[in-house]
N, C-alpha and C positions, 0 to 999 in steps of 0.2 A: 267428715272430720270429727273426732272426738274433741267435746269444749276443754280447754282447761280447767283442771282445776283450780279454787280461789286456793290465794295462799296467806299465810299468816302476814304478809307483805300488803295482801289487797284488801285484810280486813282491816290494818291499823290506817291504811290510808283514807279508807270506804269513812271511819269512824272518828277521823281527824284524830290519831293519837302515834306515838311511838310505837314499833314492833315491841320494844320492850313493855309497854303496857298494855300492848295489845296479847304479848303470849302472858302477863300476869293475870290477867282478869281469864282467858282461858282457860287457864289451868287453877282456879282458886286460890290464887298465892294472893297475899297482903302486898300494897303496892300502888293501889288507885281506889279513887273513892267511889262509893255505891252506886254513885250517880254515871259516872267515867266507865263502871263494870258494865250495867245494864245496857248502858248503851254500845258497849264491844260486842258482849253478847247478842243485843237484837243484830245489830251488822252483821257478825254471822250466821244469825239461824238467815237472814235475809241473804246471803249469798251462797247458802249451804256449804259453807265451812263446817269441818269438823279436825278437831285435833287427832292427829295423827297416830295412832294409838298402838299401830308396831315401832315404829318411833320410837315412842315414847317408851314403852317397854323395856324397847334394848338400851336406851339411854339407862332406865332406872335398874337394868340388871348390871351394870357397868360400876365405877368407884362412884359416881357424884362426884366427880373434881375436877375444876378446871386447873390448869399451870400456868404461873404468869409470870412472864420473862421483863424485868427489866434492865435498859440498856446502865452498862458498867459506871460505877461512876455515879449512878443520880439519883441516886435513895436522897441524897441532903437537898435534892430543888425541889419546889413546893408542888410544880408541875405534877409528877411523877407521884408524890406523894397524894397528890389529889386525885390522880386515875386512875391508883390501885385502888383508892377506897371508892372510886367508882363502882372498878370491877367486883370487890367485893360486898357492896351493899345490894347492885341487882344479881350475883349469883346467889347472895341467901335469902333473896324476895323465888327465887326458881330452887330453893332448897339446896341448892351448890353450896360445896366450901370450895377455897382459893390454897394452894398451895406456891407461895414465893419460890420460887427454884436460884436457888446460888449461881454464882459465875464460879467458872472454871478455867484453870489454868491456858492459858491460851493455846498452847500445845496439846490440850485434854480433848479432843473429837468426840467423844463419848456420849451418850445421850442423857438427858435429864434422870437419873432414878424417882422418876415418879409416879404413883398409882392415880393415873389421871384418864379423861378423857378427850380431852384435846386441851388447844393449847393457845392463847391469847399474849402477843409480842407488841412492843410499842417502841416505834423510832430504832428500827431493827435491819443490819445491814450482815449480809453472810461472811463479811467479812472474821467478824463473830464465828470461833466454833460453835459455841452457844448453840444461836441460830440454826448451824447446819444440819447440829444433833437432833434441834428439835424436828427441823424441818425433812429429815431422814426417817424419822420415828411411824411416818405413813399415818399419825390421828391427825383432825380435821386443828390446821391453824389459821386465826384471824387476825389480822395485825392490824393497830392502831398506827395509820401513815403507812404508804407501802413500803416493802421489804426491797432494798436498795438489792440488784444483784438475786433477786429468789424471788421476785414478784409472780413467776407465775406457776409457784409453788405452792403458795397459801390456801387456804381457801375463800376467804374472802376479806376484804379490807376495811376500813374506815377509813376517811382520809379527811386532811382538811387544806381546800384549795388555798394555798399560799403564796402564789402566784399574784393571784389576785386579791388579794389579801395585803401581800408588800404593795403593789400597784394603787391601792387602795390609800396607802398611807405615804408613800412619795407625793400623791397626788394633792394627799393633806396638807402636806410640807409646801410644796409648791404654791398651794394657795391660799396658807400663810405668808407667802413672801421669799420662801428658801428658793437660792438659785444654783448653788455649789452644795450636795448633797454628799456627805462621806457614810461611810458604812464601817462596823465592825463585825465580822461574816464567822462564821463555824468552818470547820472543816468541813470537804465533801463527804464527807462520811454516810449520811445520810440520805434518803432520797428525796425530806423536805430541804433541810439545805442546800443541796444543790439546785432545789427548784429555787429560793430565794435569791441566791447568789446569781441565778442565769434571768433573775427578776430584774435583778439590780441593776446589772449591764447592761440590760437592755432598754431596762424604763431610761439609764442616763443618757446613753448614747442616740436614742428616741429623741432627748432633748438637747440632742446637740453637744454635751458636757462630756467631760474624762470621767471613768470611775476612778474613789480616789478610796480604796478600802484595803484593809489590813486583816488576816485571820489570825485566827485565838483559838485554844480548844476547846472542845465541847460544852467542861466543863471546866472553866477555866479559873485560875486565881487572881486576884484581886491585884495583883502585880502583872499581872497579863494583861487583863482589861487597860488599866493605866497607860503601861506602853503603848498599850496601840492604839488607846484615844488620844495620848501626849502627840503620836506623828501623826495621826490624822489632820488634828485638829495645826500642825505647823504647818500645814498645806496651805497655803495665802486663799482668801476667800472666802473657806469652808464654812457655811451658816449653817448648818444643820447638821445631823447627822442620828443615825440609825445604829442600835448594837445590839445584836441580835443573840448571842448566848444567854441564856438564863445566870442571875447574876450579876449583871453587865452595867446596871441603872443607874446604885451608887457608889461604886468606884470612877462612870464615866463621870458622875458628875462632882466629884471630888477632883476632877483630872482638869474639869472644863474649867473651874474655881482656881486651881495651879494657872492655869492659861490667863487667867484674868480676862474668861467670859462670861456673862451672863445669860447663862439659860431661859430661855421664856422671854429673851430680846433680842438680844443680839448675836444666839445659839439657840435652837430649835432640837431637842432633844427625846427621843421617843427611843424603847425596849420595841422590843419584841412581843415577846411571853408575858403576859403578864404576870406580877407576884403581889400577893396582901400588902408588902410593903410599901409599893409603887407610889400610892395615894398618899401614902405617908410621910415621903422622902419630902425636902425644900429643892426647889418646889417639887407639886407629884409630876410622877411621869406617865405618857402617854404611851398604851401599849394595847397590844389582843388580849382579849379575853378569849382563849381558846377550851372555856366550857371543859375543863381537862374533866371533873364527876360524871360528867354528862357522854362523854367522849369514850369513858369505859363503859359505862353502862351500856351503850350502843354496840360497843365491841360484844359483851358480852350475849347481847339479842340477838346478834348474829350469829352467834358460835349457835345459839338454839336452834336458828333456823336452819343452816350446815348439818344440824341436828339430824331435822325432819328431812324423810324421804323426799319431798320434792325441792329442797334442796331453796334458797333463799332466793328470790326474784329478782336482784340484782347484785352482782359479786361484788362492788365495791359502791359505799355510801359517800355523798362528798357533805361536811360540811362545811362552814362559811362563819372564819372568826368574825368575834365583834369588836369592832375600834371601839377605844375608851380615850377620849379625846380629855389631856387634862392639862395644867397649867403650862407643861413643859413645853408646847405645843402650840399655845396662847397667848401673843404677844398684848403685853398692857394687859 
C-alpha cells in the first residue's frame, strides 16, 4: 500500500499551529514569528511535506481572489463585520485580495460577476439565490456554518458547535438558580439556528419544563426584540431568559426594566453573539465569544487547502465558542 501523503493539515497539527499558519510560514508570507516559522518548517522537512507546487501554479495562474458572500441584512452587526476582516487579513497574509459581492434581487438567479477563484459564504442558506448562483458557478466554496439546504455542495466547512454551546449556557442558567428559562429564537433560516432552537426544546423539555420562546427576525429591530421580551417575560415564573439574534442585549434589557425586573437578580439575562457593547451595557451581558476574526481566517486556510491537490484532511472543522460569563448572569 502506498503511505499517504502528509498534508498541510498534519503538518499544523505535528507543529501545534493553525493550517493558516502553517501554510504562511510555508509559503513565505508574513504572518508568524521566526520562532513559530522555523519551527513549521522543521515539522515539515521531518515529515517530508512539500508544498504543492502544480497547485500552487494554477492557483497563481488564476485571478488571486477570493468572493465573499455576506448573508442580507448584516453589514451593521459587529459579527459579520469582524469575519470579513477576518477573511481579509489572512487572504493578504496568502497574497489574496477579497472581493464583497452584492445581493441580488431575489428573483435574480444569476451568478456573482466576479473574477474569482472560489468562494467563501457565511450563515448561508440556498434559500438565497445568492447562494445558488454561487454554488452553481462549479469553483471550490467554504462556508462559515454549514449551508442550510446545499451542504453537500460546498466544499468544505467551518462550523461552530452550537448545540453544545447553548447546552453549555442553559446549564449556566440552571446553576445560577434559573428554573423557568424563556428564549428569544431567529428564524429557521439557518442551519445554526435551527440547531439552537432544537437545543432549546430539548435541553427544556430534558428538564421537565414547557419551552416558553418567541421568534424575531434575523436581523431584527429594536421594536421586535421588545415585543417579544414584553410576552415572554408575562409568562408567570420566567427567571431567565436567552435572546439570541445579534442586537437583542439592550432592547431586552430595556424591556426587562419596563417589566420591573431586575436583571442579575431576580432576571438572568444572557445574548448569544457576542457584541463590544455587551460589557458595556448596565449591567454587562453574558454571551459567546464566537472568535468571528478567527472564524474567517480559518474559513479562508481552508479554501487553500480545497486549493491543493490533495484536497484538505477533513471537510468540515468544528469549533467550540467561549462563554463570557458577566454580571447578567451573576446574582449579588
Amino acid at each position: 500500500m502506498t503511505p499517504r501523503k502528509p498534508t498541510l493539515h498534519d503538518v499544523a497539527a505535528a507543529a501545534g499551529v493553525s493550517t493558516a499558519a502553517a501554510s504562511f510560514a510555508l509559503r513565505g508570507k508574513p504572518g508568524v514569528s521566526p520562532e513559530t516559522r522555523d519551527r513549521i518548517l522543521a515539522v515539515a522537512r521531518d515529515l517530508n511535506y512539500t508544498v504543492n507546487i502544480p497547485a500552487r501554479s494554477l492557483r497563481t495562474a488564476r485571478y488571486g481572489a477570493v468572493g465573499l458572500y455576506l448573508p442580507p441584512g448584516s453589514t451593521r452587526l459587529p459579527y459579520y463585520t469582524e469575519f470579513a476582516f477576518g477573511v481579509v487579513d489572512a487572504a493578504d497574509r496568502l497574497g489574496l485580495s477579497v472581493i464583497l459581492l452584492p445581493h441580488r434581487d431575489s428573483d435574480d438567479a444569476s451568478a456573482p460577476a466576479a473574477f474569482v477563484d472560489g468562494y467563501i459564504v457565511v450563515d448561508a442558506t440556498t434559500e438565497d439565490a445568492g447562494i445558488r448562483a454561487i454554488l452553481d458557478t462549479g469553483r471550490p466554496v467554504v462556508s462559515g456554518e454549514h449551508v442550510l439546504g446545499g451542504d453537500d455542495r460546498v466544499s468544505a466547512s467551518v462550523v461552530s458547535d452550537h448545540t453544545a454551546a447553548l447546552i453549555r449556557l442553559l446549564d449556566h442558567l440552571a446553576a445560577a438558580g434559573a428554573q423557568r428559562i424563556g428564549a428569544v429564537l431567529p428564524p429557521d433560516g439557518t442551519a445554526w439556528s435551527r440547531d439552537i432552537a432544537r437545543a432549546y426544546t430539548a435541553w427544556v423539555a430534558g428538564h421537565g419544563g414547557i419551552p416558553i420562546s418567541r421568534r424575531i427576525a434575523f436581523v431584527p429591530t429594536a421594536d421586535e426584540v421588545a415585543a417579544a421580551v414584553d410576552d415572554v417575560l408575562a409568562t408567570e415564573d420566567v427567571d431567565a431568559l436567552v435572546v439570541v439574534p445579534s442586537g437583542s442585549a439592550a432592547p431586552a434589557l430595556d424591556s426587562a426594566a419596563r417589566a420591573g425586573r431586575r436583571v442579575g437578580d431576580d432576571l438572568l439575562l444572557a445574548a448569544y453573539v457576542d457584541e463590544p457593547m455587551h460589557a458595556l451595557l448596565t449591567p454587562s451581558v453574558t454571551s459567546f465569544d464566537l472568535e468571528p476574526r478567527d472564524f474567517g481566517a480559518a474559513c479562508v486556510a481552508l479554501l487553500a487547502e480545497v486549493w491543493d491537490a490533495d484536497g484538505p484532511a477533513d471537510r468540515v472543522r468544528v469549533t467550540e465558542p467561549r462563554l463570557v460569563v458577566r454580571a447578567s448572569t451573576s446574582r449579588g
